[in-house]
C-alpha positions in Angstrom: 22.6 -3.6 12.7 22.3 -3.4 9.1 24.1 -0.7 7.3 22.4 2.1 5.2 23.1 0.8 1.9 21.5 -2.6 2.3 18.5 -1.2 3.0 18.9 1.5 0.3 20.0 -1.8 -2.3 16.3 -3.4 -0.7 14.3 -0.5 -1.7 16.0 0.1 -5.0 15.3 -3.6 -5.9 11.7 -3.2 -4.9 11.5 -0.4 -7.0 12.6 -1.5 -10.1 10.6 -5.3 -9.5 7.1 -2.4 -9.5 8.0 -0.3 -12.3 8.8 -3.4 -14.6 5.9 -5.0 -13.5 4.1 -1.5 -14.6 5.3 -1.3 -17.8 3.8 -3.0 -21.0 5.2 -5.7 -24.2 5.8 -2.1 -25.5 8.1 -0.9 -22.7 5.5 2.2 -22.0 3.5 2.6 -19.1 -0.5 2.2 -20.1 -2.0 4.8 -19.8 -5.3 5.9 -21.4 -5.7 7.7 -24.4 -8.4 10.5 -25.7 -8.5 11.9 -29.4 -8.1 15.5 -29.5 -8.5 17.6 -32.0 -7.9 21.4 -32.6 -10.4 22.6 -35.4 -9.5 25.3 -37.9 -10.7 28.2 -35.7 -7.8 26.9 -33.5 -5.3 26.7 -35.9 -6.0 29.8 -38.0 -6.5 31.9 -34.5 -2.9 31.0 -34.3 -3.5 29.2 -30.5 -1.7 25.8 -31.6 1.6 26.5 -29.6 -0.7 28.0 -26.3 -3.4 24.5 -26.5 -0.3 22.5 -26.7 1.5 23.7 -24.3 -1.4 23.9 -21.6 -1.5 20.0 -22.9 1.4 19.3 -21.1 1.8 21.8 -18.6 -1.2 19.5 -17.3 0.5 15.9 -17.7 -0.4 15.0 -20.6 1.6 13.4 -23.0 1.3 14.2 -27.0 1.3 10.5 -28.2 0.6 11.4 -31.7 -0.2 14.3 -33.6 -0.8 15.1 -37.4 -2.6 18.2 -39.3 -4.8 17.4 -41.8 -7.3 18.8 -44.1 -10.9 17.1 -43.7 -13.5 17.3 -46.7 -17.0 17.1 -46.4 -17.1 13.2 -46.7 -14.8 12.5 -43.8 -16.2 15.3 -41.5 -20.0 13.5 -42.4 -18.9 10.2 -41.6 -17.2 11.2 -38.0 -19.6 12.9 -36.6 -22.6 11.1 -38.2 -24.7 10.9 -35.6 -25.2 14.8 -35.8 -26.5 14.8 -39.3 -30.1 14.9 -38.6 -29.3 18.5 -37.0 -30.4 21.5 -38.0 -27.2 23.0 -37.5 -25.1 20.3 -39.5 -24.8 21.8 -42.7 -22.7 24.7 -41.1 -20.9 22.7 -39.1 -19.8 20.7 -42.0 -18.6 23.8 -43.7 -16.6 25.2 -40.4 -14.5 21.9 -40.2 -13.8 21.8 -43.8 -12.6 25.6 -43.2 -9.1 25.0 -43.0 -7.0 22.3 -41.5 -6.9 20.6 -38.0 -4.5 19.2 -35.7 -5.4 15.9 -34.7 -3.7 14.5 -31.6 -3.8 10.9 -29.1 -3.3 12.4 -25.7 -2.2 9.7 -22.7 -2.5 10.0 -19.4 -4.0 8.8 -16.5 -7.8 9.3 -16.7 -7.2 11.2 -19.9 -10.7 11.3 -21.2 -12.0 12.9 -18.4 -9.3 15.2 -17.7 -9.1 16.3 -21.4 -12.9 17.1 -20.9 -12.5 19.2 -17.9 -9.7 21.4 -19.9 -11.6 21.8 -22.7 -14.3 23.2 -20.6 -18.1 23.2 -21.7 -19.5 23.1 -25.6 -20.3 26.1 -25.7 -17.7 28.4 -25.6 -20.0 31.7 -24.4 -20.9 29.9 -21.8 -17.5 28.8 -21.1 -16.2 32.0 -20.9 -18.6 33.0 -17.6 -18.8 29.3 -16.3 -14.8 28.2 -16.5 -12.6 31.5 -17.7 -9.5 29.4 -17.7 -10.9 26.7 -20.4 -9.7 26.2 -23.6 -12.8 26.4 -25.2 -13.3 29.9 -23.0 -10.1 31.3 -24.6 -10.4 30.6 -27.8 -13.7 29.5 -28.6 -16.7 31.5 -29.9 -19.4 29.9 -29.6 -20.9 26.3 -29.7 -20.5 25.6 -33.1 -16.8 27.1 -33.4 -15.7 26.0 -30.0 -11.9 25.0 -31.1 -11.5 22.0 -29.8 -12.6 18.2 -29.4 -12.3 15.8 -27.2 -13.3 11.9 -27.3 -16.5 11.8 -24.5 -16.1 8.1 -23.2 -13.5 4.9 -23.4 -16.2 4.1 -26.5 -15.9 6.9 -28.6 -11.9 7.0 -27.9 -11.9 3.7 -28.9 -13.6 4.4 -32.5 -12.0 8.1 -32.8 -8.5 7.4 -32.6 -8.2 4.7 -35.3 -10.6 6.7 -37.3 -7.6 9.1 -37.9 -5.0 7.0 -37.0 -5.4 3.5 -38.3 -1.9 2.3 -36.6 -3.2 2.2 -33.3 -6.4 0.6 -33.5 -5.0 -2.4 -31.5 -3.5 0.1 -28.9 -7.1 2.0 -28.2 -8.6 1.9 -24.4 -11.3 0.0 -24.1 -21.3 7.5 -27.0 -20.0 10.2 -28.9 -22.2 13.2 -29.0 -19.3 15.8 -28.3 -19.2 17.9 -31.5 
C-alpha cells in the first residue's frame, strides 16, 4: 500500500513538470494580448479607476499602461483607414481632446473578451443592447464611445507596437474599430 504522501510527492511533481513546460524564455505564461485604450471622454469623465478595475475584476491582466497626449498626426496615422469618412475630421478633434490611457491587456482569448466588455460602437445602442458595457456606461455615442479595443490578432499585432515600440517582438500573431 502506498502511503498518502507519495502519491501527493507524484502529483506535485507532475504539477510543476506542466506549469514549467507552460511557461515561456520570459518566465510568464503566454497569453494573448489586445491594445486598449481609454479616450479622453474616459479620462476626463473621471471613469479611469471604474474601467480599470472592471479590467481585472474580469481576468485580465494590465501588462502595460501609459497616458499620453495624441496630436492630429498620430491620431491620422492610427486610424488611417477611416480618413475617407465623413465623420473623420471630428473624430480627429475628439481624440486630440485631451489625453488617453493606453493599455496591453493579456489574457486568455483577450481580443475577444476585451470586445465583449467594451460592448457595441455605438454607445446609444449599447446602453439598450448590453447595459452593463463599458461603452453603455460611459460612452455617448458612436463617435465618443470611450474606449478601444484591437478587433483581430492582426490589428493587435500592429496597434500595440504602434504605442509601444518595446514589444513589437512580443505581439500575438483588419482594424476598422474606431
Amino acid at each position: 500500500m502506498r502511503t498518502p504522501f507519495v502519491g501527493f510527492s507524484s502529483i506535485l511533481v507532475l504539477l510543476v513538470f506542466v506549469s514549467a513546460s507552460c511557461f515561456s524564455t520570459h518566465g510568464s505564461l503566454e497569453m494573448e494580448k489586445t491594445l486598449a485604450i481609454i479616450k479622453p471622454d474616459g479620462l476626463i469623465g473621471n471613469y479611469t479607476d471604474d474601467i480599470k478595475r472592471t479590467i481585472v475584476e474580469y481576468g485580465f491582466s494590465i501588462f502595460k499602461e501609459k497616458i499620453v497626449q495624441l496630436d492630429q498626426a498620430t491620431v491620422e496615422k492610427f486610424y488611417a483607414e477611416h480618413s475617407s469618412k465623413c465623420f473623420f475630421s471630428r473624430f480627429i478633434k475628439y481624440m486630440t481632446s485631451g489625453p488617453v490611457l493606453v493599455m496591453v491587456l493579456e489574457k486568455d482569448n483577450a481580443i475577444a473578451d476585451w470586445r465583449a466588455l467594451m460592448g457595441p460602437t455605438d454607445a446609444s445602442k449599447a446602453k439598450i443592447t448590453h447595459p452593463h458595457s463599458i461603452r453603455a456606461k460611459c460612452g455617448l455615442d458612436i463617435e465618443r464611445n470611450c474606449v478601444h479595443g484591437s478587433d483581430s490578432p492582426k490589428s493587435a499585432q500592429r496597434e500595440i507596437p504602434f504605442f509601444f515600440q518595446e514589444l513589437s517582438a512580443d505581439v500575438i500573431g483588419e482594424h476598422d474599430e474606431l
